[in-house]
C-alpha positions in Angstrom: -6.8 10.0 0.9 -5.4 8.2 -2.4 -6.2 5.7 -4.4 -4.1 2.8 -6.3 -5.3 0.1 -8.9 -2.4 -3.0 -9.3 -3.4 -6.3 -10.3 -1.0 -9.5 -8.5 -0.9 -13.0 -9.3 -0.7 -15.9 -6.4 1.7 -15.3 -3.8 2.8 -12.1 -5.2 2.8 -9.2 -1.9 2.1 -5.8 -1.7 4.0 -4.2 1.6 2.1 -1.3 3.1 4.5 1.3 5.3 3.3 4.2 7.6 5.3 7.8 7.8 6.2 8.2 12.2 4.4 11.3 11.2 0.7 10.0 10.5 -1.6 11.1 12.6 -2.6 7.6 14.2 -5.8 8.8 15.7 -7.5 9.7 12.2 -5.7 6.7 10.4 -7.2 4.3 12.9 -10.9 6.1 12.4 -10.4 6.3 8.8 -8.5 3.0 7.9 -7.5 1.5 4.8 -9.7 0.6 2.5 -8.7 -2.5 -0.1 -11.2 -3.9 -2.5 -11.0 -6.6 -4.7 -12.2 -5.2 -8.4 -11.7 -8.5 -10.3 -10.7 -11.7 -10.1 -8.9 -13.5 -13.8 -6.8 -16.3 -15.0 -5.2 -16.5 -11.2 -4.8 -12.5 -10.8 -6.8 -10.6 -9.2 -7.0 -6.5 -9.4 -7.3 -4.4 -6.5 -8.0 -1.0 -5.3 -6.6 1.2 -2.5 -7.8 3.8 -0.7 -5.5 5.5 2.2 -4.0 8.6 3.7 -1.3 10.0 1.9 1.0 8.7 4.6 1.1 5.5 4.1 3.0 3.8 1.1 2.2 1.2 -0.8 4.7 -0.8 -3.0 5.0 -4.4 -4.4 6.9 -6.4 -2.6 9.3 -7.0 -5.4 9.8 -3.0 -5.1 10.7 -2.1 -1.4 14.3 -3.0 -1.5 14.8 -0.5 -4.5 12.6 2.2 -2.5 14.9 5.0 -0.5 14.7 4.6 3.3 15.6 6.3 6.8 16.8 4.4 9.4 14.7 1.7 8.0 11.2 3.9 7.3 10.7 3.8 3.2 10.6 7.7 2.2 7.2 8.7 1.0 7.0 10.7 -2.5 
């Protein structure tokens, strides 16, 4: 599992992908954990836990982020 901290204002996205590779049976009894840390001046700060197979970018990010046949490349 990993973790990420990233703060977004209103409307801002964050797009979460999954590798073809995950293994579905422990993602689904683990799931994805997101928690709200803080909420400020209209942004608020979250953190992410989930397997290392699934990416997590801002939205403003994924059409910058390498892909196969449409799947965006994990690190």
């Amino acid at each position: 599992m990993g973790n990420l901290c990233l703060t977004r204002r209103a409307g801002e996205q964050i797009r979460l992908t999954i590798d073809p590779a995950v293994d579905t049976d422990k993602l689904l009894r683990d799931g994805i954990t997101v928690q709200m840390l803080e909420v400020d001046h209209g942004k608020v700060r979250l953190a992410i836990e989930a397997p290392n197979q699934v990416k997590i970018l801002r939205a403003e990010l994924v059409n910058d982020w390498p892909t196969v046949g449409g799947v965006i490349l994990a690190d």
